[in-house]
C-alpha positions as CSV (number, residue, x, y, z in Angstrom):
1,X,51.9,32.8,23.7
2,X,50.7,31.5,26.8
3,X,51.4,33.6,30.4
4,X,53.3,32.2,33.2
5,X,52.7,31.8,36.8
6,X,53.3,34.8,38.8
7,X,56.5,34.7,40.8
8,X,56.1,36.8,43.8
9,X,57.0,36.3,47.4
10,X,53.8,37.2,49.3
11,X,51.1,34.7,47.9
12,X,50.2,31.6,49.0
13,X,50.6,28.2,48.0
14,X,47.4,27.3,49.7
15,X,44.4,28.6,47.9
16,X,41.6,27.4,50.9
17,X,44.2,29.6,53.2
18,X,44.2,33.0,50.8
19,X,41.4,34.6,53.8
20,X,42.8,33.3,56.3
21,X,46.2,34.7,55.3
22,X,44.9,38.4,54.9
23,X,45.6,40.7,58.0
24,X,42.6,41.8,59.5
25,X,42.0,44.8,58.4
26,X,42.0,43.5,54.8
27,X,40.0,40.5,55.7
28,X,37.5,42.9,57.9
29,X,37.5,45.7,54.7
30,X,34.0,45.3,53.9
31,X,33.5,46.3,57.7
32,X,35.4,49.1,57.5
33,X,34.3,50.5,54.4
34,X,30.8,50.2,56.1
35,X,31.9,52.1,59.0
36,X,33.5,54.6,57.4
37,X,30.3,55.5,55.4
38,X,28.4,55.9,58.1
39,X,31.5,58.3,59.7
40,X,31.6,60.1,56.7
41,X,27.7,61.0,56.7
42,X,27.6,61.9,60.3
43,X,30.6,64.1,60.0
44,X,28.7,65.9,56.8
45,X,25.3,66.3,58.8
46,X,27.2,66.9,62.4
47,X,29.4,69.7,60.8
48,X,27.5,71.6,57.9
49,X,30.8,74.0,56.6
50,X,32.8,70.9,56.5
51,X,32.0,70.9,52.9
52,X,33.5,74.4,51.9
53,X,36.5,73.7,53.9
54,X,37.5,70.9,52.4
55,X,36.6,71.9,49.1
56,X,38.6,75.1,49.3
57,X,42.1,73.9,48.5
58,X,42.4,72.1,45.3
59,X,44.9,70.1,43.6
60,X,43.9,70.1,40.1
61,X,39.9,69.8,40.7
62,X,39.8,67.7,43.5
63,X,40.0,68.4,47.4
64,X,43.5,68.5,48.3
65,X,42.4,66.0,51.6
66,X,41.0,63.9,49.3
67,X,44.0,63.7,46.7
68,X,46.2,63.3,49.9
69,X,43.8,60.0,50.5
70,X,44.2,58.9,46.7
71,X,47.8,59.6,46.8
72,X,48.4,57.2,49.9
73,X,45.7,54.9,48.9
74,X,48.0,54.7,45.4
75,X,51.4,54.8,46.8
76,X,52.3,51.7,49.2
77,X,50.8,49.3,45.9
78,X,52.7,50.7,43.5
79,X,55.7,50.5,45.1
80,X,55.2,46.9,45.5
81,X,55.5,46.4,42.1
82,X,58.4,44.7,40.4
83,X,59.3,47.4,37.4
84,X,62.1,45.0,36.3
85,X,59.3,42.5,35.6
86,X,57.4,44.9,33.6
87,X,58.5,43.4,30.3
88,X,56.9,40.1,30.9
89,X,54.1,41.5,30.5
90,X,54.0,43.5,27.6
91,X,54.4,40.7,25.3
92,X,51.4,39.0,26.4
93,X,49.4,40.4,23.4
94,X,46.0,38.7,24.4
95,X,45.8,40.3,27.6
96,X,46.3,43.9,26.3
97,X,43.9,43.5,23.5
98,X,41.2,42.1,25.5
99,X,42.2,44.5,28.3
100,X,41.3,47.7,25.3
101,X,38.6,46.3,24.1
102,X,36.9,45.8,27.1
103,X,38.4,49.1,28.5
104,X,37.1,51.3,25.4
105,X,34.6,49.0,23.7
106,X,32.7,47.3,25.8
107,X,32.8,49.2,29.0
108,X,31.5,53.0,27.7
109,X,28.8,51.3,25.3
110,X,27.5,49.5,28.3
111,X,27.4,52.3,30.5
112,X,25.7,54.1,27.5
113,X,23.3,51.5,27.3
114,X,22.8,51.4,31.0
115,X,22.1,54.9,31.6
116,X,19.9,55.3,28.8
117,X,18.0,51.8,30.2
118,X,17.9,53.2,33.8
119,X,17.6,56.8,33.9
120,X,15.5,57.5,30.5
121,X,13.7,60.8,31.8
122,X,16.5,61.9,34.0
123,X,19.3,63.5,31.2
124,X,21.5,65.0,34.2
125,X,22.1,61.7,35.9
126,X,22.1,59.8,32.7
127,X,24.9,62.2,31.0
128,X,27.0,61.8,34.6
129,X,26.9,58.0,34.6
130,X,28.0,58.5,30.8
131,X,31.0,60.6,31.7
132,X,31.9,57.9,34.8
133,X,31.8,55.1,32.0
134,X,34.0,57.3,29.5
135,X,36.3,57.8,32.3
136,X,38.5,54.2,32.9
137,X,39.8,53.7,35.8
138,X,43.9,54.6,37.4
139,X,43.4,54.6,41.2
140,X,41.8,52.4,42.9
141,X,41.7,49.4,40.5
142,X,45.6,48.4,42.1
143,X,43.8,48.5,45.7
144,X,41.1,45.8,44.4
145,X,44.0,43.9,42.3
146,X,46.3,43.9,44.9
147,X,43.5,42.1,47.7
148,X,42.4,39.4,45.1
149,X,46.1,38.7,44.4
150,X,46.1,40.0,40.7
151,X,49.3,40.4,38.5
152,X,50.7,43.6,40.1
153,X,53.4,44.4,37.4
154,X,50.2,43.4,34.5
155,X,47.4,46.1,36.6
156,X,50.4,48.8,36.2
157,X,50.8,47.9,32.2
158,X,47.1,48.4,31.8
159,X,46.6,51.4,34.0
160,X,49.5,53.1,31.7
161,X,47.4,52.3,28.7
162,X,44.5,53.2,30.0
163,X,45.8,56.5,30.3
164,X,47.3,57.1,27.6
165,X,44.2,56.2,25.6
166,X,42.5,57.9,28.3
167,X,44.2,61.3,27.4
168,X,43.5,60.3,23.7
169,X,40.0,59.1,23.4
170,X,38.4,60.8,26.7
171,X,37.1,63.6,24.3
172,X,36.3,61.8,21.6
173,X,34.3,59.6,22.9
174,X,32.4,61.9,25.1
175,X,31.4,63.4,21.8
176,X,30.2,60.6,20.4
177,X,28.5,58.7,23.5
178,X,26.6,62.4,24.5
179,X,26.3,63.7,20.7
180,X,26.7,61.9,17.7
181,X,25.2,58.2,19.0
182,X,22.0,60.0,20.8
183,X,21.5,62.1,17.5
184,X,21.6,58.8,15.2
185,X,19.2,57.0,17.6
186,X,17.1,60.0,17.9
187,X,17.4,60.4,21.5
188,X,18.3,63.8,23.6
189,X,22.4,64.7,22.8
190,X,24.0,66.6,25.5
191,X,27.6,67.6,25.4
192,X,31.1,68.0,26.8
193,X,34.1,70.3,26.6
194,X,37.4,69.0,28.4
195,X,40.7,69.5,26.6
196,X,43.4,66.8,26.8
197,X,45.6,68.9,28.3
198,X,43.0,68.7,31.2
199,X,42.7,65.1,31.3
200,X,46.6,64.3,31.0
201,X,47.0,66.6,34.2
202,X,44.8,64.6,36.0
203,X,46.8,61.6,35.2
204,X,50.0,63.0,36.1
205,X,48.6,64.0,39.6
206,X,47.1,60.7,40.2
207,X,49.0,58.0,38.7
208,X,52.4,59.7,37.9
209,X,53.0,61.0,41.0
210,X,53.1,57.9,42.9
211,X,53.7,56.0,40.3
212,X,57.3,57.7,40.6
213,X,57.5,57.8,44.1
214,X,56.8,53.9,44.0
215,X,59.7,52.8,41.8
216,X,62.0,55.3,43.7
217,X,60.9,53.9,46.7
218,X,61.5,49.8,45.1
219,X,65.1,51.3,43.2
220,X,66.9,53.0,46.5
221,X,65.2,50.2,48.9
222,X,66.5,47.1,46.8
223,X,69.8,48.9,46.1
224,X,70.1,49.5,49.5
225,X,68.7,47.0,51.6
226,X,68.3,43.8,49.1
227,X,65.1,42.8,47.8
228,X,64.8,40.0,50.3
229,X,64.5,43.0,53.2
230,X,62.6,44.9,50.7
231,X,59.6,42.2,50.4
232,X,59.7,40.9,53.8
233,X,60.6,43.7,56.2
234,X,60.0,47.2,54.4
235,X,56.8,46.2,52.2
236,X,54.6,44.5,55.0
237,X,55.1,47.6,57.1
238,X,54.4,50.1,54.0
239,X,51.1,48.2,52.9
240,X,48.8,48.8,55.2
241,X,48.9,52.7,54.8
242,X,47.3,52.2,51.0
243,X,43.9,50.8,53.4
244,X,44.1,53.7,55.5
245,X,44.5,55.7,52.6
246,X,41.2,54.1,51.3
247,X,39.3,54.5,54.1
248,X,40.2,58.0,54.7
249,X,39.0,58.6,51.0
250,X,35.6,57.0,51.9
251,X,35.1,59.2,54.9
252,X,35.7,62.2,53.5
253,X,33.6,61.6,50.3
254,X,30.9,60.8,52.1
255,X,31.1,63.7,54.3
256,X,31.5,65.8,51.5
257,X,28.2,64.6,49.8
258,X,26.1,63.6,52.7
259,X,23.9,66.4,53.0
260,X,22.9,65.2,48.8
261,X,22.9,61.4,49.8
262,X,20.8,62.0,53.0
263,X,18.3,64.5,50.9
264,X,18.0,63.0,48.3
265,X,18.2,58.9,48.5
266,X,15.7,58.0,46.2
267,X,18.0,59.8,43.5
268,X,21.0,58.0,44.9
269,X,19.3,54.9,44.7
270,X,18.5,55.5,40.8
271,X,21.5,56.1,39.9
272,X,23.3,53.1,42.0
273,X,21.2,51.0,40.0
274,X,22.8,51.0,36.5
275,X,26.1,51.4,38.5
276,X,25.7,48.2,40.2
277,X,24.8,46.7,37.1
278,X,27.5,48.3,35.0
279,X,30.9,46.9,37.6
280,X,29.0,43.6,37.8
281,X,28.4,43.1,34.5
282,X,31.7,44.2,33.2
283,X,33.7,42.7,36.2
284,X,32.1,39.2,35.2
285,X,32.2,39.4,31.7
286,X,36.0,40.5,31.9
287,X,37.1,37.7,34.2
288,X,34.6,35.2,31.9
289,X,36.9,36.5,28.9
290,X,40.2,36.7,30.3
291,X,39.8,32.8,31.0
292,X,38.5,32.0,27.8
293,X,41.3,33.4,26.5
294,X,43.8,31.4,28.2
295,X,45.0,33.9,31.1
296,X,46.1,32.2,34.2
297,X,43.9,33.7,37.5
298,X,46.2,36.5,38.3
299,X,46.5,38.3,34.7
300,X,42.9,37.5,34.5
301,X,42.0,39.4,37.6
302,X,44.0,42.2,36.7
303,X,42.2,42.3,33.5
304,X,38.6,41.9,35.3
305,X,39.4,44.6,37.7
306,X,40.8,47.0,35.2
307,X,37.6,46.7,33.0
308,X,35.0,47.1,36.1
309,X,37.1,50.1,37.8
310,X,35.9,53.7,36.9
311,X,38.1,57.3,37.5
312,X,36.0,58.5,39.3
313,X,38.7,61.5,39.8
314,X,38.1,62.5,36.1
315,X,34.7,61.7,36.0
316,X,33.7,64.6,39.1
317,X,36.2,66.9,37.5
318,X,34.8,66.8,34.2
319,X,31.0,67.1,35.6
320,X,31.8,69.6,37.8
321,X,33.9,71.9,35.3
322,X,31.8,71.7,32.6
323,X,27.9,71.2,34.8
324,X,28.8,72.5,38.0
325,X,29.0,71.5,41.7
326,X,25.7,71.4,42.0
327,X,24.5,69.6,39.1
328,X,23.1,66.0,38.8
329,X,25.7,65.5,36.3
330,X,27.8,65.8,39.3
331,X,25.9,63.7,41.7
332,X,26.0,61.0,39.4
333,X,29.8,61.6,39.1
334,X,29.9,61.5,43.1
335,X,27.7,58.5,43.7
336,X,30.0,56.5,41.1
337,X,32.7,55.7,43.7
338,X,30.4,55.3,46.5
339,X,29.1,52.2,44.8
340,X,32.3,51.3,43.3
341,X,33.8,50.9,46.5
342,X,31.4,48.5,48.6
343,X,30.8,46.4,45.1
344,X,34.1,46.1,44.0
345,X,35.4,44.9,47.6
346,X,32.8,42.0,47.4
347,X,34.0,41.2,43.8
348,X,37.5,40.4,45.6
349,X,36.0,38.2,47.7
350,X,34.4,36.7,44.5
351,X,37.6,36.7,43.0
352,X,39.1,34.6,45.7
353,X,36.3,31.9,45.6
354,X,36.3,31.8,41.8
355,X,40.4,31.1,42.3
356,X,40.0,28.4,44.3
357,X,36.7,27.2,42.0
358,X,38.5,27.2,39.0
359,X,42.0,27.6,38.7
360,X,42.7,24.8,41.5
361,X,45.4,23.3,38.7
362,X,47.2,26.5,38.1
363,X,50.4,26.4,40.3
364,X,51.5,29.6,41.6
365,X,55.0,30.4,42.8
366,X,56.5,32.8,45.0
């Protein structure tokens, strides 16, 4: 079976235009990301309780600001999606399979391999950067997809799976990455216990809930309105809150973790090593695969972007519940989507060029 061209209304034609067809604050993200790092630190140093206050209301695990963030970060892109299109996609057998294997293969044997490479005589860091690679990604992933003009209704198939297997396999294979693997290879074993009870609440907070709220949104707006009002009036207005919502998130984890970033950067810098490794290797080798296979540019994207993306929701929840919130285990959690952010953003902007380097035949319509 070979996929078809992507219709939807919103991309263009012209693949030299794609940047200069972004609005600017998704052409300038990069920009914004930076400056909202260096807000977030400030705020952490400027205001030392800020950490305790934001960490005292929870939902589930995570800082009730910061779900808010993830919530509106998640929201406006899922309720772009076209659920009535959802179908296409799930008969497209070579994307899901490569999508799994590279999900729960690849990805948590490379970050495996990668921690152990990097961070040999550092066992907290090197079990945190285990439990980000376990941990596959829900949230942000559609943020990335969405700017590099992936398959919207695929990157929704494969987040579902993802979680599914997610809820599944989480504590499996953190038994056998932090247990039974080190034990045959004679290396240090280190452990986890997370139910998947846990894990499936997680999912429900952070991909459920807007996940719902974003076909609601698409049902009652098309039924009301028409889809051609939907996509050209409603949907331009809507998008740019998921950015906010991104850049709201930065801040506040980096206020929330500046005080460890600013004390301790040569730590930080250790563990961004293997991370920057791991999302370029795995975004790479996923879009290198995806073509091989014969997926057009934007199921292959989705599929890239899927693979490289990390929860790191899960990932600090797990490290925190079962290491505590001081632990490296944790930091390593932490610095996982400080380096996912700035990298992944510059892999859209790869994305782009590789469109227009190699998929100059492929003719999309919208």
């Amino acid at each position: 079976m070979t996929s078809s061209p992507v219709p939807v209304l919103d991309r263009p034609r012209d693949e030299a235009a794609v940047l200069e067809r972004l609005s600017v604050l998704d052409r300038f993200l990069p920009l914004w990301i930076g400056v909202a790092m260096l807000l977030g630190l400030g705020l952490g140093r400027v205001i030392p309780d800020l950490n305790d206050a934001l960490d005292r209301v929870k939902v589930d695990t995570v800082s009730l600001p910061i779900a808010i963030g993830l919530l509106l970060m998640m929201y406006p892109v899922l309720a772009k999606v076209r659920y009535g299109d959802v179908g296409r996609v799930t008969g497209d057998r070579r994307m899901i399979v490569t999508s799994l294997v590279l999900n729960w293969v690849v990805g948590p044997a490379l970050m495996f391999s990668l921690a152990w490479l990097f961070l040999p005589d550092l066992p907290e860091y090197r079990t945190g950067l285990i439990i980000v690679g376990l941990a596959r990604c829900i949230a942000m992933v559609l943020i990335w997809n969405d700017l590099a003009f992936g398959d919207r209704e695929a990157a929704v198939v494969l987040v579902a799976l993802n979680s599914l297997f997610q809820i599944a396999a989480y504590s499996l294979l953190g038994y056998f990455y932090l247990e039974t693997l080190p034990g045959w290879l004679g290396m240090e074993q280190s452990g986890i216990d997370i139910s998947m009870g846990e894990i499936a609440r997680a999912v429900v907070i952070f991909l459920g809930v807007p996940l719902v709220a974003g076909y609601l949104t698409r049902r009652v707006g098309e039924a009301r309105r028409g889809r051609i009002w939907y996509e050209t009036k409603f949907l331009p207005r809507l998008g740019p809150v998921a950015l906010w919502g991104l850049l709201f998130t930065v801040v506040l984890l980096f206020a929330l973790q500046g005080e460890k970033i600013t004390a301790e950067p040569f730590d930080v810098a250790r563990i961004a090593a293997p991370l920057v490794a791991y999302f370029a290797i795995m975004w790479t080798g996923a879009f290198a695969l995806a073509k091989r296979v014969g997926l057009q540019y934007a199921r292959a994207t989705s599929v890239a972007f899927t693979a490289a993306g990390n929860n790191f929701e899960l990932a600090i929840a797990v490290a925190i519940s079962v290491f505590g919130v001081t632990s490296g285990q944790a930091l390593a959690g932490v610095v996982g989507p400080l380096v996912e952010v700035p990298v992944l953003v510059a892999l859209v902007y790869v994305s782009l060029w590789a469109r227009r380097r190699f998929f100059m035949t492929e003719e999309v319509v919208r």
